[in-house]
C-alpha positions in Angstrom: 77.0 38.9 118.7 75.9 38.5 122.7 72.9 40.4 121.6 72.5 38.9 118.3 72.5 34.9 120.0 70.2 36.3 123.0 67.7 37.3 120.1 67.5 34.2 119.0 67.0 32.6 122.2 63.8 34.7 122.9 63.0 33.8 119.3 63.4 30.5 119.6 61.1 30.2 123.3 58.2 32.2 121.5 58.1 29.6 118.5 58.1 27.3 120.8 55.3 28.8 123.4 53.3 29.7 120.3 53.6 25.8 119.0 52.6 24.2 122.3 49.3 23.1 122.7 45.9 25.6 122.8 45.6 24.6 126.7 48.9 24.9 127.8 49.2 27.9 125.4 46.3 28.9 128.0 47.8 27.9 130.7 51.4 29.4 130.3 49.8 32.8 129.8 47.7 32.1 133.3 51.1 31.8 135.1 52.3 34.3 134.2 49.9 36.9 135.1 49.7 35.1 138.3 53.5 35.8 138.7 52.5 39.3 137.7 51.0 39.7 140.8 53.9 38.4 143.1 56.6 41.1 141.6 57.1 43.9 142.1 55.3 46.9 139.9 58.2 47.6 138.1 58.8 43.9 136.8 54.9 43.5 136.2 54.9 46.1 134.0 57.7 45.0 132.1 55.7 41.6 131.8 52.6 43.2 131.3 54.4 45.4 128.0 56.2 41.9 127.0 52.5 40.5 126.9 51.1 43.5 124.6 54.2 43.5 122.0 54.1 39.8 121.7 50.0 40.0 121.6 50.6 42.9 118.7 53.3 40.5 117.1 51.0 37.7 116.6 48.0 40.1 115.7 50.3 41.5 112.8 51.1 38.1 111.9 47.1 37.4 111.6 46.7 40.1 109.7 49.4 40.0 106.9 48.4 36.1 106.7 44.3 37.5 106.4 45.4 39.5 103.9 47.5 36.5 101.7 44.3 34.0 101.8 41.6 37.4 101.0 44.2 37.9 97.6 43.9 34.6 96.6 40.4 34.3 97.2 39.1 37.3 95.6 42.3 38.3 93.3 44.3 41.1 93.8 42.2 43.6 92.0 38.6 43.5 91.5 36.3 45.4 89.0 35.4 49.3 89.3 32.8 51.6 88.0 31.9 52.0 84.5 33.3 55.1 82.7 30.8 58.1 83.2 29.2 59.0 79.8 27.4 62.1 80.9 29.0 64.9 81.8 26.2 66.8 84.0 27.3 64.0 86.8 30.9 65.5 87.2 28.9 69.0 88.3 29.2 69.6 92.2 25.6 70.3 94.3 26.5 73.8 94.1 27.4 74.6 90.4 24.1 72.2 89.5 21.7 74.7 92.0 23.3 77.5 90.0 22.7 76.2 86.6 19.1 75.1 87.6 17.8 78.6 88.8 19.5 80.2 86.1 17.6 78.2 83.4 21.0 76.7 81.5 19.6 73.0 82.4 16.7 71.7 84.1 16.3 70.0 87.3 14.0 66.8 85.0 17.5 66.6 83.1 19.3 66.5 86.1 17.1 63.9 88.0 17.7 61.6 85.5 21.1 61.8 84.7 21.2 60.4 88.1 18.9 58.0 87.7 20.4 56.3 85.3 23.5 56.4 86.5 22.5 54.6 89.5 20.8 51.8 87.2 23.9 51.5 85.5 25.5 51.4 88.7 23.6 50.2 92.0 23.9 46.5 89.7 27.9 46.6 90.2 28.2 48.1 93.7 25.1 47.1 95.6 24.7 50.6 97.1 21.1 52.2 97.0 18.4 49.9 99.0 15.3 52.4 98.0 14.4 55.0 95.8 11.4 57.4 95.0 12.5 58.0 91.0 8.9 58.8 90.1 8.0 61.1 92.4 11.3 62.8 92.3 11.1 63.3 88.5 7.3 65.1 89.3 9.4 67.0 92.8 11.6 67.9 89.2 9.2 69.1 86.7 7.9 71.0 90.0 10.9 72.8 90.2 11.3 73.5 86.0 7.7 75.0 86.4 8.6 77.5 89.2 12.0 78.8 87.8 9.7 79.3 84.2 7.1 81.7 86.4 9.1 84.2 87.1 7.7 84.2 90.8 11.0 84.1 91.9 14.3 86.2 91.0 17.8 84.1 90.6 19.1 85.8 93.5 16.0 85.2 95.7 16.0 81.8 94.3 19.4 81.7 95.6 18.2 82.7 99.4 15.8 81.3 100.1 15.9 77.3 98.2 19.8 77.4 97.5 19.6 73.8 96.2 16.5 74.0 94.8 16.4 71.1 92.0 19.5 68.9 93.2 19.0 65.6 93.9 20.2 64.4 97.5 20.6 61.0 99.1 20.9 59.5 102.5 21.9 55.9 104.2 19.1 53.7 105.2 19.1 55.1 109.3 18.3 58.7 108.0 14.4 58.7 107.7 13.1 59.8 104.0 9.1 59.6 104.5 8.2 56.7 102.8 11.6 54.7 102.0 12.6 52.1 104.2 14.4 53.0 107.8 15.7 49.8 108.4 19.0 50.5 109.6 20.3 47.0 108.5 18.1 45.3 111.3 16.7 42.2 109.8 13.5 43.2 112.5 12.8 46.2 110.7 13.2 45.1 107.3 10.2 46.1 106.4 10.1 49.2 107.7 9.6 52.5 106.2 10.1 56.4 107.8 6.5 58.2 108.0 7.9 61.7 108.0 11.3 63.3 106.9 14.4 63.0 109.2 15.0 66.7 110.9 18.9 67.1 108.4 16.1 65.8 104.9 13.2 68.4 106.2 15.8 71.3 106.3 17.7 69.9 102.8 14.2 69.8 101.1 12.8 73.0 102.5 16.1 74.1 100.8 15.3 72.9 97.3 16.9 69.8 97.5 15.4 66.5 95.9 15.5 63.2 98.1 16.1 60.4 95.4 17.3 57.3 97.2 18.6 55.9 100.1 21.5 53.9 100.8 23.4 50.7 102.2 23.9 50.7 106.2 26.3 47.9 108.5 23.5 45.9 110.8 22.3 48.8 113.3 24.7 50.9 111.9 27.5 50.2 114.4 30.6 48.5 112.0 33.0 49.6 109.4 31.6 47.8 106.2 28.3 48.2 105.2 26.6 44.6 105.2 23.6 43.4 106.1 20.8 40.6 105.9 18.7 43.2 104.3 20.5 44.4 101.5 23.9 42.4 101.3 27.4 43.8 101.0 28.2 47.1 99.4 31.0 47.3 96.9 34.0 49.8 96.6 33.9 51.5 93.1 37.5 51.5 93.1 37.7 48.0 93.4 34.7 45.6 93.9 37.0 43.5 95.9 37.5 46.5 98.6 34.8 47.4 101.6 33.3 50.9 101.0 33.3 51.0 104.9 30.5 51.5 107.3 28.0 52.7 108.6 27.8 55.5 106.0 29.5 53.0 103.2 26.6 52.7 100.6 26.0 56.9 100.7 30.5 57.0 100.3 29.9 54.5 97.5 27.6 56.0 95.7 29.0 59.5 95.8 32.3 58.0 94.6 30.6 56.3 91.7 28.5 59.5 90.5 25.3 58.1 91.0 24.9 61.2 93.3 25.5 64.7 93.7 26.1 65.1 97.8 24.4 62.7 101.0 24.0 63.1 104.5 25.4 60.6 106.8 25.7 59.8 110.5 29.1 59.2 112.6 29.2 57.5 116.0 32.5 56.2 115.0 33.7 57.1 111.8 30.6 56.4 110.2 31.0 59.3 107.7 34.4 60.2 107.6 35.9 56.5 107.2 33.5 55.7 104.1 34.3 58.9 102.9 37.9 58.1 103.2 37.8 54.5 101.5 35.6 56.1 98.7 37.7 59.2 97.9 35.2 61.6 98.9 34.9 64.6 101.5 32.8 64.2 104.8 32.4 66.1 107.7 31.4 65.3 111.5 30.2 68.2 113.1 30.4 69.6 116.4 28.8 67.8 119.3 25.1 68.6 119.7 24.8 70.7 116.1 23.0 68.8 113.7 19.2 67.3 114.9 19.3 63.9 115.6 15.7 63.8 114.8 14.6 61.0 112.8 17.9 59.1 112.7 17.5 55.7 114.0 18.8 55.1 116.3 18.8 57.4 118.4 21.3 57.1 121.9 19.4 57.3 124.8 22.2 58.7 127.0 23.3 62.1 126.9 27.0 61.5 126.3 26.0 58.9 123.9 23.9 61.6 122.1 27.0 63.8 121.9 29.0 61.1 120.2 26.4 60.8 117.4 27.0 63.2 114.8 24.9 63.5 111.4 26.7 65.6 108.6 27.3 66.5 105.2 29.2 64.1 102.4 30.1 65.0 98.7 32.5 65.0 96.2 33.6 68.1 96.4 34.3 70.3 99.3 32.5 73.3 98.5 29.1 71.8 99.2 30.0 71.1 102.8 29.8 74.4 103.9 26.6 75.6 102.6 24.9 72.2 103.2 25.8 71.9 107.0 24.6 75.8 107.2 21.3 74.3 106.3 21.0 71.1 108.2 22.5 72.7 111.4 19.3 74.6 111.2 19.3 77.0 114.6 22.5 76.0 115.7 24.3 77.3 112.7 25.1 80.8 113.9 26.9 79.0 116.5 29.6 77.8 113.8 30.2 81.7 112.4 30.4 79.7 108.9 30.0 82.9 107.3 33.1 84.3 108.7 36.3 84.0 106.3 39.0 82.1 107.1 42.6 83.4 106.4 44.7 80.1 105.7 47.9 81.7 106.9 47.1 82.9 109.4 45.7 79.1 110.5 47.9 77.0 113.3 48.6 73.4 111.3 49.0 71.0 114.0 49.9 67.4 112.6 50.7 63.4 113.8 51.3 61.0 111.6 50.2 57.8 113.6 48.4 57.3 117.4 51.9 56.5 118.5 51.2 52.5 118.5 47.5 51.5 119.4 47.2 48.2 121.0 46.0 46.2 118.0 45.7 48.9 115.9 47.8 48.3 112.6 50.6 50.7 111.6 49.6 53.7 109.2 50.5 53.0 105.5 53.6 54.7 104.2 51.2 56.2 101.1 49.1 58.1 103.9 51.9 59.1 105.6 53.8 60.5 102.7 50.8 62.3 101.5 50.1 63.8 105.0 54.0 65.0 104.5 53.2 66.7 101.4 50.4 68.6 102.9 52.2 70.0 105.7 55.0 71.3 103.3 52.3 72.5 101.8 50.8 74.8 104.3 54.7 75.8 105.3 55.4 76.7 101.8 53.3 77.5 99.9 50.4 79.3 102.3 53.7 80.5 105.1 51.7 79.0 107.6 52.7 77.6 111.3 53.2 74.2 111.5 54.0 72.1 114.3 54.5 68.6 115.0 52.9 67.3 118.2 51.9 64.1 120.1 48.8 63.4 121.9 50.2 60.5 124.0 46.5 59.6 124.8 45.8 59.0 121.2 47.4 55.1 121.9 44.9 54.4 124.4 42.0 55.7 121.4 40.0 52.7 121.4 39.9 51.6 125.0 38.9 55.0 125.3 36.1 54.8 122.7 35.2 51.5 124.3 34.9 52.8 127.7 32.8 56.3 127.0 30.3 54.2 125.3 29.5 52.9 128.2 26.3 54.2 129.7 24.3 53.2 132.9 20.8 52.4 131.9 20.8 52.6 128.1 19.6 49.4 127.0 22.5 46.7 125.1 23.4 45.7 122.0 21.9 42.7 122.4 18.0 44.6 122.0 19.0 47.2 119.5 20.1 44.4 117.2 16.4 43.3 117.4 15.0 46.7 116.6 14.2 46.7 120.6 11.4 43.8 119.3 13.5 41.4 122.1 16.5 40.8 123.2 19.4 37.8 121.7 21.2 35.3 123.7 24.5 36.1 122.0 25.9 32.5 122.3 22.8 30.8 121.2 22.6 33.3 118.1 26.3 32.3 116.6 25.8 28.8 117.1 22.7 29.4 115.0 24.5 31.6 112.9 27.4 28.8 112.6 24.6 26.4 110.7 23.1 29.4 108.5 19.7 30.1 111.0 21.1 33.4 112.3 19.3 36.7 111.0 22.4 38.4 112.1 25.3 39.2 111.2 28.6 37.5 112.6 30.2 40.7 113.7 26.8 42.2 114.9 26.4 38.7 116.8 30.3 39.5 118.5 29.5 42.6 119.3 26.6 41.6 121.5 28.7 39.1 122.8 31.8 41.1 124.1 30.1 44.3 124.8 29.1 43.1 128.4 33.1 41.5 128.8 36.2 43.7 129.5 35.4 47.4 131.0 32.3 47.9 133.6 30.3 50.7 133.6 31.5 52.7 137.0 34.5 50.3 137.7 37.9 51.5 138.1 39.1 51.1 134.8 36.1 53.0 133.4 36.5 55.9 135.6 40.2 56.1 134.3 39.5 56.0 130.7 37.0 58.3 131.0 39.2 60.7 132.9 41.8 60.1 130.3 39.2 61.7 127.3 38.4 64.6 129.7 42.2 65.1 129.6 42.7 65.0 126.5 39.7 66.8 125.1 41.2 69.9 127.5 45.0 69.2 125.8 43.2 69.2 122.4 41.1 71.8 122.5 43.6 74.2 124.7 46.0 74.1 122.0 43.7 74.2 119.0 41.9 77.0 120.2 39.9 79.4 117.5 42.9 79.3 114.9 44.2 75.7 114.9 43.5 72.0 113.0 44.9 69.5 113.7 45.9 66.5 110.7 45.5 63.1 111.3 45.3 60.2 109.7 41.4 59.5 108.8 42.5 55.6 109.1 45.6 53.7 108.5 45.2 51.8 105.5 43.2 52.4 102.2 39.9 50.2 101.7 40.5 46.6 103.2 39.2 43.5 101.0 35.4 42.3 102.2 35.1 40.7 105.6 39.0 42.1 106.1 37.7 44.4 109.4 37.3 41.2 110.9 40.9 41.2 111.7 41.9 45.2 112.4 38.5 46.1 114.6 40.2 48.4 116.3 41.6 50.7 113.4 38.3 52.6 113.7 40.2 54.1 116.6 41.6 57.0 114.3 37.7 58.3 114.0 36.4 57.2 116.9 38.5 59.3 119.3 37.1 62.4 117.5 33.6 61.4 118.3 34.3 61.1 122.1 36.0 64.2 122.1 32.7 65.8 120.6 35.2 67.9 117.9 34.3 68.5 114.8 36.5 66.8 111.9 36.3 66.5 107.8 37.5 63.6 106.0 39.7 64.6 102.9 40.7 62.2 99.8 44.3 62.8 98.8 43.9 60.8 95.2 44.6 57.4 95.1 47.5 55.4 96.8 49.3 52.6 95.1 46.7 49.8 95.7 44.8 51.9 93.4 42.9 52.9 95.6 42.0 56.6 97.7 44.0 57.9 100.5 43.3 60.7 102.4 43.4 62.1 106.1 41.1 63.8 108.6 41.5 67.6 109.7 40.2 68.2 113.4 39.2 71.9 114.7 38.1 72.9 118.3 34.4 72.4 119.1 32.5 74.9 117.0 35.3 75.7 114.7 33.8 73.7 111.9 34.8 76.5 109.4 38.1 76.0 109.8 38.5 72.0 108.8 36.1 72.8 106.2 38.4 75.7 105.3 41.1 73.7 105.3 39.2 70.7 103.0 39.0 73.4 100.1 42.4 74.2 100.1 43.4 70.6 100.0 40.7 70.1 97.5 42.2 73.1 95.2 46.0 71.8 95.8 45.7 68.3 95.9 42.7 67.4 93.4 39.9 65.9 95.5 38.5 63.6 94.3 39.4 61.1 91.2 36.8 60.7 88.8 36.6 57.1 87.0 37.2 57.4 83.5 35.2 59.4 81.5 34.2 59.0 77.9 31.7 61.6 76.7 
């Protein structure tokens, strides 16, 4: 009962400090960091954690009460994609090359299967920006002509132009000659790629047929795709739901069957969280594998370089492997894809959650109970080890994230919003964007704003941070070694409504730690959750051990179903 009254007490001095006025709000929180630094460093850290749960408190609070007012604005369930009527759209990239060089359909007939399904979708979801149909119809007839030669056997075929007929697509940072490269910058909205990104040269000299190009966040760098170019993407799902970011158009349109695999580009998440959202697989290489050549843009730091990753996406996990073997160019033999991977004899390492990220919400009992059902998986079913662990420096993931991307003379935010045609005055540009003259984006405009506030580059508190990812990448990749994958949550909560990020920024944190850590990781949909909605989690390997997280995706993919197709009528 003591405990119970002194509850409410505390309870009742909150309210009441929440209630008081915005200054002396201000000013009570003032005080008592000052008083923080008059006590001792026992009791300032006990004020310092009372800060951080009350701060999380009022952040959940935010968040649940974001989440009431975006129901009743937009509904609680949106529209989805139309049935699929043609069954050469439920093929993966793979079994299409196949039946292409073998003559049982042709790569015209392919082509514009996809074609039309993107008409019949693109108007719904708002994902492709560009497109070359008519010259990809002629790349197609191209194709039907060589296979009817004979030049080529199927098996040679096969070799050399192992996708040879398939349609591919890509998001609008990933250069396509002659589609726009805009990356979402209002700057460069006019701007289109004079020659082939290195990851589209490699996928065409391997057959593959670029067909459009997808929906970006403003310079690529947030988790819903939304720009003053193109406008906001839509989940296929739900039309109410993000289809996340950067990579969020290329997610959605996979999702939706408009196309048969992508390549995006993760600094972040920016592949694995859209393919998450949009119940699709995506993979992150290792650091420093896949040319950043013709990605825009490009880091101009080193480490910053290693944190940018572009990578395969797809339906179906079987294409992974055999694209990344392509795009990785060179650098494949240093992944040993070709080597098999024997699934019991694999280390499962697991976490359910970061162990309570500062503003990071909680993960969502369907992602949890799915990650649950893999592990017994591997245990049962495959005799595998499994072991439950805790990376205690997995909390601290976004500071961590924040800090890294700190670099010493790579130029702001605040110019690559522009394109690098200038540089914003963030404050100026929200007041302008507060009476509709803005050509940004709100969060792109924040983001300039706060990137120069908090952590220095070279102060003490980036120096820690940046020892605390040195740490842990040597804790990580010590344990996982050549035979170990670690599963983690890909993010904690299925697609959020439009504009929802706003409110849970830091819940990138989940992908965004991989990125610093420079370890490979593929994003796998576990069906959908009961929003309706896919769920799915992220499988982490040492650096270079691609193959086994991709091993790993086609098991779950076998097991668990992949991903759900929308209703099909044909």
């Amino acid at each position: 009962m003591r405990l119970k009254a002194k509850l409410k007490n505390k309870l009742r001095k909150f309210s009441k400090f929440l209630s008081s006025s915005p200054t002396n709000c201000f000013t009570s929180l003032i005080n008592r960091f000052t008083k923080m630094n008059t006590i001792g460093d026992d009791e300032a850290h006990k004020a310092t954690s009372i800060v951080k749960v009350s701060v999380n408190l009022i952040h959940r609070f935010i968040v649940i009460v974001v989440r009431g007012i975006m129901r009743f604005l937009f509904g609680s369930k949106g529209g989805s994609m139309p049935p699929i009527k043609d069954l050469t759209l439920l093929e993966s990239a793979t079994s299409l090359a196949k039946k292409i060089r073998t003559g049982k359909v042709k790569s015209v007939d392919v082509v514009k299967s996809f074609i039309d399904r993107i008409n019949e979708v693109n108007p719904i979801l708002n994902c492709v920006v560009d497109r070359r149909f008519e010259e990809a119809l002629k790349d197609a007839a191209a194709v039907d002509k060589l296979i009817e030669s004979g030049q080529y056997s199927e098996s040679e075929l096969e070799k050399i132009k192992p996708y040879l007929g398939v349609p591919i697509t890509t998001k609008d940072c990933i250069g396509v000659k002659g589609l726009l490269n805009t990356a979402g910058i209002r700057a460069r909205c006019n701007t289109r790629a004079e020659e082939d990104s290195e990851a589209i040269h490699l996928m065409r000299e391997a057959g593959a047929i670029p067909l459009a190009i997808t929906n970006t966040s403003e310079c690529c760098m947030w988790w819903e795709s939304y720009n003053n170019n193109h406008g906001i993407s839509r989940n296929a799902y739900d039309t109410n739901r993000t289809v996340g970011g950067s990579s969020g158009g290329e997610g959605c349109l996979l999702s939706s069957g408009g196309s048969p695999f992508g390549i995006g580009s993760d600094i972040g998440g920016s592949i694995r969280m859209p393919a998450f959202f949009n119940g699709v697989f995506g993979h992150k290489p290792s650091k420093f594998i896949v040319s950043l050549k013709g990605h825009y843009p490009i880091p101009q730091d080193y480490n910053l370089k290693s944190f940018l990753g572009v990578g395969p996406m797809s339906r179906y996990a079987t294409d992974l492997k055999p694209m990344l073997k392509i795009i990785a160019g060179d650098n494949a033999s240093k992944l040993r894809l070709d080597e098999p991977v024997d699934l019991s004899r694999v280390k499962i390492f697991y976490q359910t959650d970061d162990g309570g990220g500062h503003l990071v919400t909680p993960v969502d009992p369907d992602i949890k109970a799915a990650m649950h059902k893999v592990v017994n998986h591997f245990q049962s079913t495959l005799k595998a080890k499994v072991q439950k662990v805790k990376f205690d420096k997995l909390r601290k993931s976004a500071p961590i994230w924040l800090a890294n991307m700190k670099a010493k003379d790579a130029p702001g935010f605040e110019e690559e919003i522009t394109g690098y045609t200038g540089k914003i005055s963030p404050p100026f540009e929200l007041l302008k964007w507060l009476v509709g003259r803005s050509q940004h984006t709100l969060i792109g405009i924040l983001t300039a704003l706060f990137e120069n506030s908090g952590i220095k580059y070279g102060d003490a508190k980036h120096i820690y941070l940046t020892d605390q990812k040195e740490k842990l990448f040597e804790e990580m990749q010590n344990l996982l070694g050549e035979d170990g994958v670690f599963i983690y949550p890909t993010h904690p909560t299925a697609a959020p409504y439009h504009y929802e990020p706003l409110v849970r920024a830091l819940n990138f944190s989940y992908t965004g730690i991989i990125n610093i850590l420079g370890l490979p990781a593929t994003a796998c949909p576990l069906g959908l959750g009961s929003e309706g909605l896919p769920i799915g989690l992220q499988v982490v390997s040492a650096v270079n051990q691609d193959r086994l997280s991709l091993a790993v995706a086609c098991e779950l993919e076998r097991a668990f179903g992949g991903w759900v197709a929308p209703e099909i009528v044909a």
